[in-house]
MARPAVO-430130 format. One record per atom (N, C-alpha, C): residue in one letter; x, y, z. Coordinates in steps of 0.02 Angstrom, whole numbers, plus 50000, padded with zeros to 5 digits. Layout:
<nodes>
AXYZ;...
</nodes>
This chain:
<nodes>
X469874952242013;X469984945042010;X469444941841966;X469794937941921;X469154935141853;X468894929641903;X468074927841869;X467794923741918;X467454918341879;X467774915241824;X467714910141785;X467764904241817;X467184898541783;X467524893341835;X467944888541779;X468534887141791;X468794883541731;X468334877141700;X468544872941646;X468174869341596;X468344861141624;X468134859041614;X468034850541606;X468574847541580;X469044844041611;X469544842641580;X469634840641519;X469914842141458;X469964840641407;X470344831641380;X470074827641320;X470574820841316;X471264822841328;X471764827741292;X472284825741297;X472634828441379;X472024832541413;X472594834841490;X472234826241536;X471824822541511;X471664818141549;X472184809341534;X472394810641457;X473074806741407;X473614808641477;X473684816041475;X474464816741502;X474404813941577;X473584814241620;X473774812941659;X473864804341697;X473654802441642;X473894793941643;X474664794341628;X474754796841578;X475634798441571;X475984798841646;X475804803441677;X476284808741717;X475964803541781;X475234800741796;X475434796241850;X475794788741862;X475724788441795;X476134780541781;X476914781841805;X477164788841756;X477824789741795;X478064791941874;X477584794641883;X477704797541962;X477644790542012;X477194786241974;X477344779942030;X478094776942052;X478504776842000;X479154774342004;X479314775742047;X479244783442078;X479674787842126;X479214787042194;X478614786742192;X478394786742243;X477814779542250;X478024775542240;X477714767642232;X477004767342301;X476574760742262;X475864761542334;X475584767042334;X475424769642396;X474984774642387;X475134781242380;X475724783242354;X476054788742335;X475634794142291;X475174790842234;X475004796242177;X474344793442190;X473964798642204;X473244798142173;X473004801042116;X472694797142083;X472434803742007;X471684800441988;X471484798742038;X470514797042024;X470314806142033;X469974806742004;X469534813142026;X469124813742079;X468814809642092;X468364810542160;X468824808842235;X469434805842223;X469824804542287;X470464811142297;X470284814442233;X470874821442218;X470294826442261;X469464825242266;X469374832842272;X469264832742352;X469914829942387;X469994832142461;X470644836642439;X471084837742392;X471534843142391;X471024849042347;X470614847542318;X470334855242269;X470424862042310;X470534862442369;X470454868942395;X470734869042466;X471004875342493;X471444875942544;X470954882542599;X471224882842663;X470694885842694;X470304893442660;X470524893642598;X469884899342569;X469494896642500;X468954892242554;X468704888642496;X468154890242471;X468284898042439;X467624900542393;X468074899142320;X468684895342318;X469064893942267;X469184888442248;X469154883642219;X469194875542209;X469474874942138;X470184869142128;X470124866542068;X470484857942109;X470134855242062;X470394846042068;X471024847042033;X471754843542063;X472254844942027;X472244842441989;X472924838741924;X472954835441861;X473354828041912;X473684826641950;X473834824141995;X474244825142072;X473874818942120;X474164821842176;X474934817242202;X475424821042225;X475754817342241;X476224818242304;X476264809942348;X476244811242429;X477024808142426;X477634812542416;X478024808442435;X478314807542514;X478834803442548;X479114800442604;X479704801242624;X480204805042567;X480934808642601;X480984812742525;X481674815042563;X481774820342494;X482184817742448;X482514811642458;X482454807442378;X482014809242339;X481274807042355;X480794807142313;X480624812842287;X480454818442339;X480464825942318;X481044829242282;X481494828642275;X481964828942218;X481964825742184;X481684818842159;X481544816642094;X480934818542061;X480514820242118;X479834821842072;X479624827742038;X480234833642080;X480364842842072;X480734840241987;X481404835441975;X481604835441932;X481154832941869;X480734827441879;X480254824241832;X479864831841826;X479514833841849;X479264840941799;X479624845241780;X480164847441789;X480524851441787;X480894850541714;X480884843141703;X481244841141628;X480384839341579;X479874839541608;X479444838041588;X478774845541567;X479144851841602;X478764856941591;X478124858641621;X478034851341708;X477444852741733;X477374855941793;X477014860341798;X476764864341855;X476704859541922;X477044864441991;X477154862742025;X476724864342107;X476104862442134;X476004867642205;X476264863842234;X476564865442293;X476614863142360;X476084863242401;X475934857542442;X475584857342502;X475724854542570;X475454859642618;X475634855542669;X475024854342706;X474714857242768;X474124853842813;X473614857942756;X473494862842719;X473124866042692;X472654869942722;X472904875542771;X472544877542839;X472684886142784;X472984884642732;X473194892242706;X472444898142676;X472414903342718;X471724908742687;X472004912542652;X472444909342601;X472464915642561;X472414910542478;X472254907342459;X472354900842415;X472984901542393;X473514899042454;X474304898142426;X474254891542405;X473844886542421;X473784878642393;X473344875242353;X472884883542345;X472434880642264;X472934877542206;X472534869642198;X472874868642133;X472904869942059;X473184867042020;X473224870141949;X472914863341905;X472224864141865;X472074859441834;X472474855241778;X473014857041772;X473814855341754;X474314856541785;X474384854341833;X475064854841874;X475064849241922;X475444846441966;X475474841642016;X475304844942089;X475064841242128;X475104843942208;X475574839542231;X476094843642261;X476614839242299;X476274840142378;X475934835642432;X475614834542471;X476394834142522;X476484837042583;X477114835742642;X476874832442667;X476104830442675;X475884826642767;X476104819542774;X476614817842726;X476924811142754;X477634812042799;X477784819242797;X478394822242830;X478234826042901;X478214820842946;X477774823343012;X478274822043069;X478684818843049;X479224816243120;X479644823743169;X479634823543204;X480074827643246;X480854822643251;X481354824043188;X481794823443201;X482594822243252;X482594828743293;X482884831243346;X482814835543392;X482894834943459;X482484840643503;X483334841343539;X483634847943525;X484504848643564;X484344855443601;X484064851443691;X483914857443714;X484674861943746;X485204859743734;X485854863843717;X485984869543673;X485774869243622;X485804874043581;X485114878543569;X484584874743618;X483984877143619;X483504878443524;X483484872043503;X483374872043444;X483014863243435;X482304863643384;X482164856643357;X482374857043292;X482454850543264;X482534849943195;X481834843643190;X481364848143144;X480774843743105;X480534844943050;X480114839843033;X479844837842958;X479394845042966;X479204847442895;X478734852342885;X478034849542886;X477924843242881;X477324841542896;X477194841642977;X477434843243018;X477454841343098;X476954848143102;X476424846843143;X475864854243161;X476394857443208;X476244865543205;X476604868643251;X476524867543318;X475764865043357;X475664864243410;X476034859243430;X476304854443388;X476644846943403;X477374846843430;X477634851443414;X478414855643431;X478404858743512;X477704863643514;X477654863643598;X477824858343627;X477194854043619;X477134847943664;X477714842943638;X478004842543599;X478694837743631;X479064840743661;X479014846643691;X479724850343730;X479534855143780;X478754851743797;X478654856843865;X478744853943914;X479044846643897;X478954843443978;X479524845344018;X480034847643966;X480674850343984;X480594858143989;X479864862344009;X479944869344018;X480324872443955;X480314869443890;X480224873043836;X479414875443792;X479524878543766;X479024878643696;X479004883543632;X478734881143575;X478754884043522;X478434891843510;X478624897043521;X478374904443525;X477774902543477;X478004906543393;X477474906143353;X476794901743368;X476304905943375;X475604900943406;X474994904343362;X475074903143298;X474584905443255;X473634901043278;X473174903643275;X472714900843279;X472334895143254;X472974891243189;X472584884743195;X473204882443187;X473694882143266;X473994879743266;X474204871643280;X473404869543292;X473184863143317;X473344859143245;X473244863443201;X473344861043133;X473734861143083;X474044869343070;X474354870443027;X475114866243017;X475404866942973;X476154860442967;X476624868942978;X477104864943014;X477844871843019;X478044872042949;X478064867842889;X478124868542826;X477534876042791;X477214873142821;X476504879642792;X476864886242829;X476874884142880;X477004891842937;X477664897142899;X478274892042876;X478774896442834;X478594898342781;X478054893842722;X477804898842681;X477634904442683;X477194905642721;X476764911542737;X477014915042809;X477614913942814;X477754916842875;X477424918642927;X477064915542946;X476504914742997;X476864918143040;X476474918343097;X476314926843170;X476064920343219;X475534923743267;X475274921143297;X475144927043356;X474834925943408;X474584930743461;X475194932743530;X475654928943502;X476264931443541;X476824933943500;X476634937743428;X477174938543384;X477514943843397;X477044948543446;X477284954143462;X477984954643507;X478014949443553;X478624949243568;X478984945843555;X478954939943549;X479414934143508;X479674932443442;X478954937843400;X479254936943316;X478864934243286;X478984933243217;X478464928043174;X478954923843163;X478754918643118;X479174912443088;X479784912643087;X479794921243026;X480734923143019;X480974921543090;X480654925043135;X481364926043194;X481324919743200;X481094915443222;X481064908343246;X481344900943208;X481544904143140;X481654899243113;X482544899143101;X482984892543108;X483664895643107;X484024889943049;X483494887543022;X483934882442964;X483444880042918;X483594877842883;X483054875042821;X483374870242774;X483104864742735;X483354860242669;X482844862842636;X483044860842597;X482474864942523;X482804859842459;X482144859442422;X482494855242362;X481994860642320;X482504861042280;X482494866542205;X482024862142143;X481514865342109;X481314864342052;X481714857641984;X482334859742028;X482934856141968;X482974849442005;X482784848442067;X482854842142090;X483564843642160;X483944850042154;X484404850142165;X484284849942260;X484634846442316;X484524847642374;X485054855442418;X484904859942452;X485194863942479;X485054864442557;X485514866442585;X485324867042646;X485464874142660;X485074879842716;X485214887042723;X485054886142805;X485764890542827;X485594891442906;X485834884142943;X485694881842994;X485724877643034;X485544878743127;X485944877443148;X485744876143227;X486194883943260;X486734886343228;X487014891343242;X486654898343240;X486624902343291;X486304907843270;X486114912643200;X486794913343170;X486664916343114;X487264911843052;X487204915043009;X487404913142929;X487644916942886;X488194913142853;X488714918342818;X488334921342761;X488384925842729;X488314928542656;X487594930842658;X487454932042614;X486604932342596;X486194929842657;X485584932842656;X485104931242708;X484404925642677;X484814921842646;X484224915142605;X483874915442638;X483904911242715;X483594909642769;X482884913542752;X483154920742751;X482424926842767;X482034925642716;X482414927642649;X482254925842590;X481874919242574;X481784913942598;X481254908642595;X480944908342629;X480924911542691;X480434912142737;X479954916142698;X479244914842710;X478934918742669;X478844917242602;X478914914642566;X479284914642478;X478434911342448;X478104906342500;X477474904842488;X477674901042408;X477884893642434;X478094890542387;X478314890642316;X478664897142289;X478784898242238;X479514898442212;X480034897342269;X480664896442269;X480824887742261;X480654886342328;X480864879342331;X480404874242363;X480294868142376;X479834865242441;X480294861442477;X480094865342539;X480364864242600;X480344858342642;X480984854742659;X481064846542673;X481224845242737;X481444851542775;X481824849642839;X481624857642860;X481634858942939;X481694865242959;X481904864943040;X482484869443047;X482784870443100;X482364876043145;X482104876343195;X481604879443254;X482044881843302;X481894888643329;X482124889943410;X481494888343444;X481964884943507;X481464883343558;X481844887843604;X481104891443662;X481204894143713;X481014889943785;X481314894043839;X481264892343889;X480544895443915;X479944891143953;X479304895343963;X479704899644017;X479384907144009;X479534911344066;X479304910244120;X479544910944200;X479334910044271;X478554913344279;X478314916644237;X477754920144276;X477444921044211;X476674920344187;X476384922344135;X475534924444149;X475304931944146;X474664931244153;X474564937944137;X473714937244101;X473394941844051;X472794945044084;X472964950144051;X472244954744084;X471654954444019;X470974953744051;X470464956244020;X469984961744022;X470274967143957;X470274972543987;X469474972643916;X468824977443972;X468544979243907;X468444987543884;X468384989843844;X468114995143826;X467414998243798;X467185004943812;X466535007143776;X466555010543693;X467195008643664;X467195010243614;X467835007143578;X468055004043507;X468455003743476;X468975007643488;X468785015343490;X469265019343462;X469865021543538;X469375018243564;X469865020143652;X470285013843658;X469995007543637;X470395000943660;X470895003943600;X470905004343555;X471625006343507;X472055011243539;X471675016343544;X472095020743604;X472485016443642;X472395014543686;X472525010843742;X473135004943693;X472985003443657;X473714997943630;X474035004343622;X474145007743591;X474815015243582;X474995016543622;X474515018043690;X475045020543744;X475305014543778;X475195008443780;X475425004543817;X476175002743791;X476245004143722;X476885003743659;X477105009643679;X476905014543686;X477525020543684;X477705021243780;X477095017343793;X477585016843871;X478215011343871;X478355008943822;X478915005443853;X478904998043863;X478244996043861;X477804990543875;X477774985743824;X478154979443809;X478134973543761;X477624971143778;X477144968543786;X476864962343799;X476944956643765;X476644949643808;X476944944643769;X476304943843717;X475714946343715;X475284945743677;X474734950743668;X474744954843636;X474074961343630;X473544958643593;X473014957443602;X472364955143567;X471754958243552;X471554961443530;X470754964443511;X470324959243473;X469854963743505;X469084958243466;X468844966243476;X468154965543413;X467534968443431;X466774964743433;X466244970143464;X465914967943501;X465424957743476;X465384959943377;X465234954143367;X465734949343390;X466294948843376;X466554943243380;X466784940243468;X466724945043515;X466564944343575;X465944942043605;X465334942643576;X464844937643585;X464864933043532;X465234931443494;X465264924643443;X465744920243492;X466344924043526;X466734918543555;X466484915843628;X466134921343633;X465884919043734;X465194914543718;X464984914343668;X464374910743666;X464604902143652;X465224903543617;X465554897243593;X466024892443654;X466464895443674;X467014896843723;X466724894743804;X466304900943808;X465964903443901;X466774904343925;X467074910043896;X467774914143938;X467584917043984;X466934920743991;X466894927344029;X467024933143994;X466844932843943;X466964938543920;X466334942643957;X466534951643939;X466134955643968;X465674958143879;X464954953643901;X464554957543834;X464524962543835;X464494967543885;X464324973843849;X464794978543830;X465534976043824;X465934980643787;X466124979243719;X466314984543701;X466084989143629;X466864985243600;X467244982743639;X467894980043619;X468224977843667;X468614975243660;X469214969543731;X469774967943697;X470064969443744;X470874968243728;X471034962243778;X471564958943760;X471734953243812;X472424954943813;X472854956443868;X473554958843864;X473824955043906;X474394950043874;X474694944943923;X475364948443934;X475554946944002;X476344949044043;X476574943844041;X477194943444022;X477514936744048;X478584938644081;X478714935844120;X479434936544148;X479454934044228;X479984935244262;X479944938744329;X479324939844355;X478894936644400;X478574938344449;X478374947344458;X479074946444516;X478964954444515;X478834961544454;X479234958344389;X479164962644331;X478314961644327;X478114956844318;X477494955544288;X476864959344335;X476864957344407;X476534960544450;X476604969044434;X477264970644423;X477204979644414;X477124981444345;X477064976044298;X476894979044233;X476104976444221;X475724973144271;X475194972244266;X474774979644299;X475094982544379;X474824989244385;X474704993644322;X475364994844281;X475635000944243;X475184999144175;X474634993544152;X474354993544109;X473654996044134;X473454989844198;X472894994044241;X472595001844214;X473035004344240;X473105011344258;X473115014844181;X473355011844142;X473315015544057;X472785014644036;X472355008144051;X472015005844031;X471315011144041;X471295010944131;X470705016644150;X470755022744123;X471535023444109;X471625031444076;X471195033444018;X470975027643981;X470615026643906;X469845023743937;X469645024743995;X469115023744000;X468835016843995;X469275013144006;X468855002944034;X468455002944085;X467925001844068;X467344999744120;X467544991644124;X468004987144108;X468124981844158;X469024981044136;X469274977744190;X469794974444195;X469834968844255;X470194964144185;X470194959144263;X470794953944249;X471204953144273;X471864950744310;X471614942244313;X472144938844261;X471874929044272;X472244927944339;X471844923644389;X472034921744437;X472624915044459;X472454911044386;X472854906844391;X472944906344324;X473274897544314;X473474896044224;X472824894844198;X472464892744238;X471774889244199;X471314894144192;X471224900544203;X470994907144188;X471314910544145;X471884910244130;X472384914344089;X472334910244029;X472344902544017;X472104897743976;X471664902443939;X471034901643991;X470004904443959;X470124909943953;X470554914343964;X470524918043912;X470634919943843;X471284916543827;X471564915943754;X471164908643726;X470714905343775;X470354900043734;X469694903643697;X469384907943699;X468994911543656;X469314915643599;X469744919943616;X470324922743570;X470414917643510;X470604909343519;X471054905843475;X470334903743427;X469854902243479;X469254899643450;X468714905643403;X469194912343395;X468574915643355;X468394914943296;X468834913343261;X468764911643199;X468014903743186;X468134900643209;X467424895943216;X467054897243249;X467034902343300;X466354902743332;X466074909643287;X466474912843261;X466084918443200;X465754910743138;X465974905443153;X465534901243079;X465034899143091;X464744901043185;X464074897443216;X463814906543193;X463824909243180;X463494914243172;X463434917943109;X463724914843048;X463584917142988;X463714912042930;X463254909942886;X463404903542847;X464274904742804;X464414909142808;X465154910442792;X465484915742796;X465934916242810;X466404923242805;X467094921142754;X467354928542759;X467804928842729;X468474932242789;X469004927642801;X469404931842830;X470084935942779;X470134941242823;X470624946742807;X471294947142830;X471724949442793;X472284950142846;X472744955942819;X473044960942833;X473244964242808;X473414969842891;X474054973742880;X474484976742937;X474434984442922;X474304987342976;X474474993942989;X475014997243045;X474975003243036;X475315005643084;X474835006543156;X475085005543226;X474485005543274;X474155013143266;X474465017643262;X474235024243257;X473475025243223;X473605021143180;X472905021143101;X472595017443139;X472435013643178;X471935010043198;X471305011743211;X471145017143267;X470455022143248;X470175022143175;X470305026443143;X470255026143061;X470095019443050;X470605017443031;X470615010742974;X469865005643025;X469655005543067;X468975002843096;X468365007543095;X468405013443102;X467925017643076;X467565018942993;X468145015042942;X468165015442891;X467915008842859;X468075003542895;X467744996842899;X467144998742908;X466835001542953;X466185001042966;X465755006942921;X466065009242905;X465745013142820;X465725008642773;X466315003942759;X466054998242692;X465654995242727;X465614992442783;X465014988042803;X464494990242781;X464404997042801;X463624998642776;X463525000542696;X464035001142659;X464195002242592;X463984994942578;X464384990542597;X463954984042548;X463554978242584;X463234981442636;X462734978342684;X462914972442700;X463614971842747;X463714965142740;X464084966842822;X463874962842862;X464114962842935;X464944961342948;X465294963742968;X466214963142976;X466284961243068;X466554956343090;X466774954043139;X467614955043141;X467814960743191;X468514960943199;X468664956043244;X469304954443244;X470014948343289;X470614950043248;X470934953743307;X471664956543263;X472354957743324;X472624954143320;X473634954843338;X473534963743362;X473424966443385;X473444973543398;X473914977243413;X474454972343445;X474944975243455;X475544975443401;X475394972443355;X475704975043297;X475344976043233;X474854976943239;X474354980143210;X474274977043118;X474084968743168;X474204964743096;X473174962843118;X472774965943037;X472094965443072;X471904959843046;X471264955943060;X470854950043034;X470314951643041;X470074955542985;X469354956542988;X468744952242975;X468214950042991;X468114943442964;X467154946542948;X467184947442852;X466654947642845;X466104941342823;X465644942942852;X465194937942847;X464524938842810;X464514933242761;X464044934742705;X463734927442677;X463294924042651;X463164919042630;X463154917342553;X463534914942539;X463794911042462;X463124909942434;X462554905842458;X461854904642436;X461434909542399;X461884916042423;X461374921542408;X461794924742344;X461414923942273;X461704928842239;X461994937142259;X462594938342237;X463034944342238;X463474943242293;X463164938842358;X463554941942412;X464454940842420;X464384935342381;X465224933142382;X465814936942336;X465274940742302;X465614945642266;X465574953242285;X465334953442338;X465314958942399;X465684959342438;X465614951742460;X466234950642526;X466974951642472;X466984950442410;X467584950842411;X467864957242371;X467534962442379;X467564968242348;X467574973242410;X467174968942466;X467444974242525;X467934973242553;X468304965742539;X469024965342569;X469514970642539;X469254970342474;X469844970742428;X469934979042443;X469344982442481;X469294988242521;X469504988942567;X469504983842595;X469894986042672;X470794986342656;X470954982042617;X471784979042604;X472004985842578;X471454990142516;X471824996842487;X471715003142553;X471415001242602;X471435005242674;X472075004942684;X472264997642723;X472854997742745;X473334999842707;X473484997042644;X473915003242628;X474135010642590;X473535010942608;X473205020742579;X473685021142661;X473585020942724;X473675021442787;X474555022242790;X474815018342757;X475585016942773;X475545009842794;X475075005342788;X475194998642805;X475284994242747;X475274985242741;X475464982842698;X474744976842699;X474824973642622;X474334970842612;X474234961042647;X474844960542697;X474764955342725;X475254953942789;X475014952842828;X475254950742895;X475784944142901;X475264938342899;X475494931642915;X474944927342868;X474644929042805;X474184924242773;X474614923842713;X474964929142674;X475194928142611;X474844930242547;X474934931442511;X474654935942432;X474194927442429;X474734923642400;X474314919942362;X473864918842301;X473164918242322;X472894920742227;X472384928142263;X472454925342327;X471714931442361;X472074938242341;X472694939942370;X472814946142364;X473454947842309;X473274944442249;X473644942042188;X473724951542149;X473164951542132;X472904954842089;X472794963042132;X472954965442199;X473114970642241;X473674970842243;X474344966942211;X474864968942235;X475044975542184;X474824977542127;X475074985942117;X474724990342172;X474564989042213;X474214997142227;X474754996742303;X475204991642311;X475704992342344;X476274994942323;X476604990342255;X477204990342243;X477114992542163;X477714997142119;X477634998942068;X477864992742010;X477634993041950;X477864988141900;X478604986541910;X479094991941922;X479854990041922;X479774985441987;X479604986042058;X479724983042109;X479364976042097;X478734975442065;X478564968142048;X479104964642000;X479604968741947;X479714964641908;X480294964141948;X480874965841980;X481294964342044;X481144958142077;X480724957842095;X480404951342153;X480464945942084;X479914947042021;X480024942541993;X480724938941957;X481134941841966;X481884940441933;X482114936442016;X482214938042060;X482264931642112;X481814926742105;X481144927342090;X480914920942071;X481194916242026;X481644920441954;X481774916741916;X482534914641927;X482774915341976;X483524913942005;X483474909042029;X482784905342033;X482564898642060;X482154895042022;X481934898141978;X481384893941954;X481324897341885;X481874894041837;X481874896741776;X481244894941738;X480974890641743;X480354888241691;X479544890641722;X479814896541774;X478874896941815;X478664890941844;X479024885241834;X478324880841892;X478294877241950;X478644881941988;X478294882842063;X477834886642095;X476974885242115;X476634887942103;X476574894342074;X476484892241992;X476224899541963;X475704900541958;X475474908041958;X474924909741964;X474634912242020;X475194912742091;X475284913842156;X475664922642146;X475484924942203;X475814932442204;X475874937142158;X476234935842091;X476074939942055;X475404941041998;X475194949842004;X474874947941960;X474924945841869;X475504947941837;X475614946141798;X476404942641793;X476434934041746;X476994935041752;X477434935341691;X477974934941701;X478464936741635;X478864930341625;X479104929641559;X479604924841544;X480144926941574;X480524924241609;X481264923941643;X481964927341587;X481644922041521;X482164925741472;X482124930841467;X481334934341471;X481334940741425;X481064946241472;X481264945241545;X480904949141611;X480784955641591;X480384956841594;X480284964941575;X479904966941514;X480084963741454;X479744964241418;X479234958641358;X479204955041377;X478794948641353;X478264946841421;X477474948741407;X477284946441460;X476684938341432;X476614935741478;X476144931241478;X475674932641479;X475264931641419;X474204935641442;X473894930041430;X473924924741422;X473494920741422;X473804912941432;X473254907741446;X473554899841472;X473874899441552;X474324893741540;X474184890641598;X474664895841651;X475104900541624;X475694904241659;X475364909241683;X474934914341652;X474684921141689;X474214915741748;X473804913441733;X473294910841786;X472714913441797;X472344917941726;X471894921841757;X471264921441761;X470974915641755;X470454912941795;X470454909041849;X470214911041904;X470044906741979;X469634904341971;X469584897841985;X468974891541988;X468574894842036;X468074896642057;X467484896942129;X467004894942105;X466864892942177;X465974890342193;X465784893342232;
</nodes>
């Protein structure tokens, strides 16, 4: 990844952008367009902010009138397009383009419809995912997907990046959860995919934009399953004297038969980063902890709480302990949700990871972590989905210090060719983006990137919905395959950092 920081805006990209905000006001009148520079650099950067650019302008529209006129005004105008929504994204899916527009969602926050008949909401993509629980728990519903900043993130962000969360293991990520979508096309054009009905004729769009990490369309409307909370829900805190046994211990609890509604690991740093932050109870002196929530039937839960017990000691836990009530079962997943900031009271920065294995590789692929650790002297705090073996490694290093940010990101870029040296893949629930832009060959071969890129261009004949996202190189649409882009604003191959 080049580590240039781009140039000073030039007269004529600062000409166009008096041009391009004078016109964007029409469409989005008042406080719709910002284009001061110092009131733009609250969008320069999205939650991986060792990356920053001030866009060329920002713009907040209020329905999808406007977002279809403003997709069409660049679209006849040749200007680059990001989408944004809460900007909670670690992979820079919402870094902007020092020529391109930010289309901003957070004016699209309403919860539309809640039809607990069909067991489904219809809301704005600006609405946080936590906001979907709480309008529909008073009725003993709630929203599965419970990614960790879900206090924050927009359900618009969450279908980009197909977000997970700590109950994905049984309920799914985004895909399963999501059953309809509007989308307005580059061309201005409005579509709707899916709806309130279980499934959908023809093609699987639905899947197909789930995930797409704004490069298809931006997303205006989204149809949700809501569930019923189950009768009985409670988690064990189980610890271990070693990594390689708590991994153990997620495999057999999977090949016993055993869903849980949530499998969780930490190791030992990030277990005293969260209990120091938190006060869960965690047990300091194990080497790793799993948090394994039951949820159903009473009686199911009581006998699938023995049958983990008992696997658990099989792997050697020197603690387990059973939440007594909700407000214990709470403290425990309240350190879990909180690790990610309580690892930022303990290192002037990290870098988080995300990238999936098979549970099997898990031994390995953490034993191997802790060889680059000591390879580029830089401390790694695990928090990882375990039960589907989606990891978040979180190294920690300080930006202040010459080399280190170029350590931290040379040992990611080590751990991601782990996972899939292993049989795993280079992203869970964060998304390529620009972080893991430039790793996607050591996944997929030139023919399979240029595949993906020809659905890109089934949507987006001119490249500009965030380009410069996912792939590492891209191609003209006319000439896919063989005309490539090596330089300017289409390849993308300098990242702004600080």
């Amino acid at each position: 990844m080049s580590r240039l920081v781009m140039p000073e805006p030039n007269g004529a990209l600062l000409a166009g952008r008096a041009r391009i905000a004078r016109d964007l006001r029409t469409i989005c009148p008042g406080e719709g367009v910002i284009d001061a520079p110092g009131e733009m650099k609250a969008y320069e950067s999205d939650g991986l902010t060792a990356y920053r650019q001030v866009p060329l302008v920002v713009v907040l529209p209020e329905t999808t009138q406007q977002v279809s006129e403003v997709l069409r005004y660049c679209h006849k105008n040749d200007i680059p397009v990001v989408p944004r929504g809460a900007g909670t994204s670690l992979s820079g899916g919402a870094l902007p383009l020092e020529d391109g527009v930010l289309l901003g969602l957070g004016k699209f926050n309403r919860i539309l419809e809640i039809d607990y008949d069909n067991r489904c909401a219809v809301v704005q993509p600006g609405v946080t995912n936590l906001a979907i629980t709480q309008a529909v728990e008073h009725e003993g519903f709630y929203y599965a997907p419970d990614p960790s900043s879900q206090i924050a993130c927009s359900i618009g962000g969450n279908v980009a990046e197909n977000a997970g969360g700590v109950h994905c293991l049984k309920y799914g990520l985004t895909t399963n959860n999501v059953l309809g979508l509007e989308m307005v096309l580059i061309t201005g054009e409005v579509i709707r995919l899916g709806g309130k009905h279980m499934d959908c004729e023809g093609y699987d769009m639905l899947g197909l934009m789930t995930g797409s990490e704004g490069l298809l369309g931006v997303v205006t409307e989204v149809t949700v399953r809501i569930l019923q909370k189950p009768e009985t829900a409670r988690a064990l805190l189980i610890g271990f004297p070693s990594s390689a046994q708590a991994g153990q211990c997620v495999a057999d609890v999977i090949s016993a038969g055993i869903i849980a509604g949530g499998m969780e690991m930490m190791d030992k740093p990030a277990i005293h980063a969260a209990e120091e932050f938190v006060h869960a109870g965690y047990p300091l002196e194990a080497e790793a902890l799993l948090i394994v929530e039951l949820d159903g039937p009473e009686a199911e839960v009581d006998h699938l709480i023995d049958r983990v017990s008992q696997i658990a000691k099989s792997n050697a836990a020197d603690t387990v302990r059973v939440s007594q009530s909700e407000e214990e079962r709470m403290a425990f997943w309240a350190g879990r949700k909180a690790a990610f900031p309580a690892v930022g009271r303990i290192s002037p920065d990290y870098y988080c990871m995300d990238g999936t294995i098979p549970r099997n590789q898990l031994p390995r692929v953490l034993a191997g972590m802790q060889e680059m650790s000591r390879k580029y002297a830089l401390r790694v705090a695990n928090v990882f989905h375990a039960g589907d073996g989606n990891l978040h490694p979180l190294i920690l290093y300080d930006a202040n210090k010459p080399g280190e940010l170029e350590r931290a990101e040379d040992f990611g870029a080590d751990i991601l060719k782990l996972c899939v040296e292993v049989g795993g893949v280079l992203t869970g629930e964060h998304g390529v983006g620009v972080e893991k832009r430039d790793l996607m060959p050591e996944m997929f071969s030139e023919t399979d990137l240029a595949h993906q890129q020809r659905v890109k261009c089934a949507f987006d004949d001119k490249n500009l919905l965030n380009p410069g996202k996912v792939f590492p190189t891209l191609h003209r649409c006319a000439e896919l395959g063989r005309m490539h882009i090596h330089g300017g604003r289409i390849a993308f191959p300098d990242i702004p950092r600080f």
